[in-house]
N, C-alpha and C positions, 0 to 999 in steps of 0.2 A: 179887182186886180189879181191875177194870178201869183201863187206863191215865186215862182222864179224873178219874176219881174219885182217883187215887192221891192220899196227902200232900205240899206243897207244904216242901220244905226252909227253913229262916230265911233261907239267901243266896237263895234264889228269889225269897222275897216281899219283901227289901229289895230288890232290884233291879228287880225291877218294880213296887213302889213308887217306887223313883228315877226310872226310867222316865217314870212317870206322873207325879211332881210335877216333876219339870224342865222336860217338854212342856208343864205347865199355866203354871209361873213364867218363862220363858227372861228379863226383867230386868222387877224393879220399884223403887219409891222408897221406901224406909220411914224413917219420924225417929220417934225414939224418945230416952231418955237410956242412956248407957254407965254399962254396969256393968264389974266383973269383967274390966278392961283389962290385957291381958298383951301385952308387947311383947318377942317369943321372940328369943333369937340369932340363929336362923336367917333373923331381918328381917321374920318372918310376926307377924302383930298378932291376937291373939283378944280378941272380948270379946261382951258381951250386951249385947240394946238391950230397953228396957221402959216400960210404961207405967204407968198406975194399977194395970189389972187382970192386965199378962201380960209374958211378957220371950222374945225370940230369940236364940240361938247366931246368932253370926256371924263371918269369919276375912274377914281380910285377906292374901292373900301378898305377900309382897316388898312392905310398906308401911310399914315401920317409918322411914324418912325423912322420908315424908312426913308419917306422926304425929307425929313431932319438929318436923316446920315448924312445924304446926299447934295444937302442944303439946294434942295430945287429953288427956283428961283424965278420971276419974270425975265423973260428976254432969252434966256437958255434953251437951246436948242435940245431938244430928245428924242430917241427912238422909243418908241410903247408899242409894248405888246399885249394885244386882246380882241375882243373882238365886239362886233358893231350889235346894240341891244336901239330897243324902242321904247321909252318912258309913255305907256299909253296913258296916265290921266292926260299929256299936255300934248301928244301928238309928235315926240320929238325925239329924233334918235343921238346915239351919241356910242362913243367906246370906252367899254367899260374896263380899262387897264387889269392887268394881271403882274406886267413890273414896267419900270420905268428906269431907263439908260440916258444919261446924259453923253449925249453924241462924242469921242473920245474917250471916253473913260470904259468905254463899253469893251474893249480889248482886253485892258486893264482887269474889269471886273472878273471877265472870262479868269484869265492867269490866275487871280486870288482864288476864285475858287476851288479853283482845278488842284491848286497847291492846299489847298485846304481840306480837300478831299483825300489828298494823297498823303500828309501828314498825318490826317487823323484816323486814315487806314491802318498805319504803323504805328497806332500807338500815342503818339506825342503830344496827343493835347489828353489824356487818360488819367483823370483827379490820381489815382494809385500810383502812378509815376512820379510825382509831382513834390517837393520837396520842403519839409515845414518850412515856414519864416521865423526866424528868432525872436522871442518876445523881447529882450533886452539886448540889443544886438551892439557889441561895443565900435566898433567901424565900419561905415558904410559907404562902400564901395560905389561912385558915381562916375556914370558914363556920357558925355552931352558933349554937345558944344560951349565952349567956352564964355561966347559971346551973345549967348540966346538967352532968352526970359525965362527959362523951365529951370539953369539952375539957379537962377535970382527969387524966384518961387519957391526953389525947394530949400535951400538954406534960409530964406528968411524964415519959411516954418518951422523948419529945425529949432533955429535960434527964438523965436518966439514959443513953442512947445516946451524945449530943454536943450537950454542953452548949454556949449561946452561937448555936444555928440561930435565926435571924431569922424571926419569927412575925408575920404581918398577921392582924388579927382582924379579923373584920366579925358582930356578934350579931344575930342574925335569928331570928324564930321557927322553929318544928322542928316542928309541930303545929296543926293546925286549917286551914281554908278559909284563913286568909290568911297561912300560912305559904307556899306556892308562890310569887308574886309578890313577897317580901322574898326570896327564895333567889334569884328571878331577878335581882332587880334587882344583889343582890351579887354573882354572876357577871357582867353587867354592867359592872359599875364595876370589879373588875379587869381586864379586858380593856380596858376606856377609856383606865387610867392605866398599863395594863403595869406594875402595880406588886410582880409578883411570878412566879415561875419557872413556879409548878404551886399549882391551887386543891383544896382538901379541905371537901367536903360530908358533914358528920357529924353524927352523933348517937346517942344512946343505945337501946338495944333497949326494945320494946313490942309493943301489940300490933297486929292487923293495922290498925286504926282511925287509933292512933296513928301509922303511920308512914307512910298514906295519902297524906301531902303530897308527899313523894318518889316516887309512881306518878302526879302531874301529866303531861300530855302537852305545856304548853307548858316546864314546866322542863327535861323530857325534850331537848325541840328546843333550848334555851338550851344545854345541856351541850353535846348534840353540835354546837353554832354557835360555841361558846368558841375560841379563838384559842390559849387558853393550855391544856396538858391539866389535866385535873378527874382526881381520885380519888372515889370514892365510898366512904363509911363508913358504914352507916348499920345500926344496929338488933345483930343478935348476930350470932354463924356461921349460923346458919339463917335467918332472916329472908331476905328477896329483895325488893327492888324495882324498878322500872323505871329509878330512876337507876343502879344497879349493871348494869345490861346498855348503858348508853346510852354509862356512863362510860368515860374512857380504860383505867383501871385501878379494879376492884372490891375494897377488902379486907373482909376478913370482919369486924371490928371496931375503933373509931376507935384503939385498941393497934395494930394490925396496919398500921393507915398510916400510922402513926410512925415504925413499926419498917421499913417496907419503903423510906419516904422518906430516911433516914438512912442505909440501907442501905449506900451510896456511901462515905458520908464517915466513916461507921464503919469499914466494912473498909479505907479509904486510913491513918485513925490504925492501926489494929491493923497493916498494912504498914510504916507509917512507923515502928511502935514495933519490929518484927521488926530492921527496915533497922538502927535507933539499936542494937539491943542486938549486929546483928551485929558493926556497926562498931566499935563497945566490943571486942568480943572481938579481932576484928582488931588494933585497936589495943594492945592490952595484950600480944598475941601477939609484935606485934612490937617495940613497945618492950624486952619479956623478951629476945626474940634479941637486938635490940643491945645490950642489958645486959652478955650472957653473952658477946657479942664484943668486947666493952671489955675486960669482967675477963679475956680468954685475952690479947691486945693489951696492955694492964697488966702482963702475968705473962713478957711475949715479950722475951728480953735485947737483940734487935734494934730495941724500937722503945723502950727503957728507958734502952740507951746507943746511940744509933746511933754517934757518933762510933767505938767499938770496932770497930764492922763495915768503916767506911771505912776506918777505917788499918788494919785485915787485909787488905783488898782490895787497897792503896796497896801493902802490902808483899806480896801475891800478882803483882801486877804486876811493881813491880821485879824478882823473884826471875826470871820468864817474860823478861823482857827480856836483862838476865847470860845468860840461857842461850842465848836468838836470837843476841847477840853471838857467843859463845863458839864455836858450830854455823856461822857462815855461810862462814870459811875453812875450813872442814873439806869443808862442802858442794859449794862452787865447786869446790874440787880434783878429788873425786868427778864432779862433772857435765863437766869437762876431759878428764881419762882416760878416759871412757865416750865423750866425740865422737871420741878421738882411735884409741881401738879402730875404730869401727863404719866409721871414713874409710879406715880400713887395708882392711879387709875390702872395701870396697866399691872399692876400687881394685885387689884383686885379682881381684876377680869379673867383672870390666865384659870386659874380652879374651874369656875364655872365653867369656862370655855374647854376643857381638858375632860369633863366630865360627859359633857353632849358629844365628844366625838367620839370618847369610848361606848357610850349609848346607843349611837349608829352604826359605830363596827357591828356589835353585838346582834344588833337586828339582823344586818346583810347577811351574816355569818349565820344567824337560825334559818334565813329561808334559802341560803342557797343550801343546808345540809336539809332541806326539804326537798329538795326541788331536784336533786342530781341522779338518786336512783329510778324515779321515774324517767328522766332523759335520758338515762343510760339503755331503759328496758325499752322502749322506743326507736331509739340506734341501734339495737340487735334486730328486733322484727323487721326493717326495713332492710339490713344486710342478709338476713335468710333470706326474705323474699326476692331481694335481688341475684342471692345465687342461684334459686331455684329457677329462673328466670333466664338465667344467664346461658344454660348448654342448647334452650330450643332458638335461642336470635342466632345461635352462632352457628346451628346448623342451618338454619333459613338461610343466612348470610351465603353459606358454603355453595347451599343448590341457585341462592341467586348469580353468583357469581360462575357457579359448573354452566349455567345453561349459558348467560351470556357469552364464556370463552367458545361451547360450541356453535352460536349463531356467525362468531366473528369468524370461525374457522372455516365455515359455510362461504362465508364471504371473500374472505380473503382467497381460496380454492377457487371462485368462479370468476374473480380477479387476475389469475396465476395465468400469466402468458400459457404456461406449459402443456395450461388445461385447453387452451385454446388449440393448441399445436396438434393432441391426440385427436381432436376432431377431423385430422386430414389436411390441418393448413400447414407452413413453414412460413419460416422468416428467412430469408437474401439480406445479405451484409457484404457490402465492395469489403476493398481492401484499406480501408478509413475506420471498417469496424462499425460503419455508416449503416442504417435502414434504406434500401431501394425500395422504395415507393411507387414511380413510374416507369416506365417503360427506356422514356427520354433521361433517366438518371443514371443509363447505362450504356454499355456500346456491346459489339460482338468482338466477340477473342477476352471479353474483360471475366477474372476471374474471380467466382465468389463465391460467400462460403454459407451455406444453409441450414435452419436450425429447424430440427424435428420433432414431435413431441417425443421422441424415444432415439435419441443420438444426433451427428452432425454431420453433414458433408460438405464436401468441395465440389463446385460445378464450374464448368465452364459457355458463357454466352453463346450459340450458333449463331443466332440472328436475332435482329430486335423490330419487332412490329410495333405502332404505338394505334391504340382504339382510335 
């Protein structure tokens, strides 16, 4: 069989089928409804889109987040964007999504972003703009509706956290077109009356419709103008809107900015109650020690009778005193007989002693009247001979010193600008008193004054060539 004609393998012809349908689809739009929605561990999202007459495999990778935002769902209509791939172990094609619009909301989406773009151009969602949250915030400033669950959440955590935190309400709509301008206006009016620490913008989860008011661009600009910092609460964990990026602080549910508000004053009681119980223990610690140093104190026959102790002491003294009496004529006698020895001795010792030092003057004294006219004859020959000694260094000295002054004079002479000048050169000095050195350090008409080795002149430039 000839190679063109040969059989084409099943991976040959998926692949070049893949081939062929990827270069035909590289990205289109399709809306359909979801079928068969599996949202895998691995984050990747499969499902089918269909119509009356027919339905598509389609996979989303690493989407399962954004499914969650969006809470896709069976039955819900979508637009997907991507484009049409071939799964060649199984032969089957499918479209492999890039995002996923639930049909309606797709307008919406457009607006948020666009507005998100353009805020965060200018600045306003920028952590360094952004305003601390008070750890101990004495009133907090709340914005909601009156009759929704978000502030039934948030006071009940209040009150369960730490109870007694000072709550300002202000009930405002949460929903519809004129929800934004009652939201601003209550940011507003905290700020007018400082009449609270830190302001909280909440409400309960919905859906993207519902929570529309809070993706306003003027309420956007009110938060980040507020004076006072804003929390943003708004919707569930998932939800997102333009107030949660504007705000000081975003928490994921109006629970969550209870809980992070109180945060402060919770952990200072939970401290404060540590401190109370250490102190307790402390306390009881030591009261038990002095307890148990009472009761040995109590048991002690010293501190039970003291009187007993004094008059043992009273009669240890007297007893020490009888006895100092008794000892001090014994004593004196002793310290008597002992001067009267050592006076003895020392009067018989002084003659002899008196005798050998006159003994030893007497030697010194014969050999130094030996010893001094030979040193003296000694000390004379060495002074002749050093003055006879004395007039030939000094004329050495004189010629060494004559020739050196004339080698330096030698020197210094072939040194001597002046000697340089007699050989036919000069020195040029502008009017700085400056050395002209170049040609370019001067001009024509410039006057200057030149030094000779035998006088000085004044010249003037005619022209100036430079080599």
């Amino acid at each position: 069989m000839e190679e063109a004609q040969r059989p084409l393998t099943v991976s040959e012809v998926n692949r070049a089928v893949k081939t062929c349908v990827e270069r035909s689809f590289p990205q289109i739009w399709v809306r359909g409804e979801l079928s068969d929605l599996t949202v895998h561990a691995s984050g990747h999202v499969y499902f089918s889109l269909k119509d009356a007459t027919s339905q598509l495999r389609g996979a989303a990778f690493r989407y399962a987040q954004q499914a969650q935002q969006m809470r896709l769902e069976r039955g819900m209509e979508v637009d997907v964007c991507g484009r049409i791939t071939v799964y060649e172990p199984r032969g089957e094609y499918q479209l492999q999504a890039s995002s996923i619009t639930p049909v309606g909301a797709g307008e919406l989406n457009r607006l948020f972003e666009e507005l998100k773009l353009k805020l965060g151009a200018e600045g306003l969602f920028d952590p360094s703009r952004k305003r601390p949250i008070p750890t101990m915030p004495r009133i907090i400033g709340l914005i909601t509706s009156w009759s929704g669950a978000a502030i039934q959440d948030f006071l009940r955590v209040l009150n369960r956290r730490f109870s007694g935190m000072h709550v300002r309400v202000i009930p405002s709509l949460v929903q519809g077109t004129e929800a934004p301008p009652k939201l601003i206006k209550a940011i507003e009016y905290f700020n007018k009356t400082q009449s609270c620490d830190v302001i909280v913008l909440t409400r309960g989860g919905g859906s993207v419709e519902d929570l529309w008011a809070f993706n306003d661009e003027q309420l956007a600009r009110a938060i980040a103008a507020s004076e006072i910092p804003v929390v943003s609460a708004v919707g569930h964990e998932r939800d997102h809107s333009i107030s949660d990026f504007v705000a000081d602080y975003a928490a994921a549910t109006p629970t969550a900015a209870a809980e992070f508000l109180v945060r402060g004053k919770a952990e200072l009681g939970e401290r404060l109650e540590t401190i109370e119980q250490r102190m307790t223990g402390v306390m009881q610690l030591r009261v038990a020690n002095l307890h148990r140093r009472y009761e040995r104190a109590s048991s002690c026959p010293m501190l039970s009778h003291p009187e007993d102790y004094v008059n043992r002491l009273s009669q240890q003294v007297d007893y020490l005193g009888a006895r100092l009496l008794s000892a001090l004529p014994g004593l004196a006698t002793a310290r008597r007989q002992r001067l009267d020895y050592l006076e003895s001795r020392l009067l018989q010792a002084l003659p002899g002693l008196a005798t050998a030092r006159r003994q030893r003057l007497d030697y010194v004294e014969s050999r130094l009247l030996q010893v001094l006219p030979s040193l003296a004859t000694t000390r004379r020959q060495r002074l002749d001979a050093a003055a006879e000694r004395l007039p030939q260094a000094m004329e050495r000295q004189m010629e060494e010193r004559t020739h050196r002054l004339e080698r330096v004079a030698v020197g210094m002479k072939a040194l001597n600008p002046k000697s340089v000048l007699t050989r036919g050169y000069s020195i040029l000095l502008d009017s700085g008193g400056h050395a002209v050195r170049r040609a370019d350090e001067t001009f024509e008409g410039a006057k200057l004054h030149a030094l000779l080795g035998d006088g000085e002149l004044d010249v003037a430039v005619e022209s100036v060539k430079e080599s």
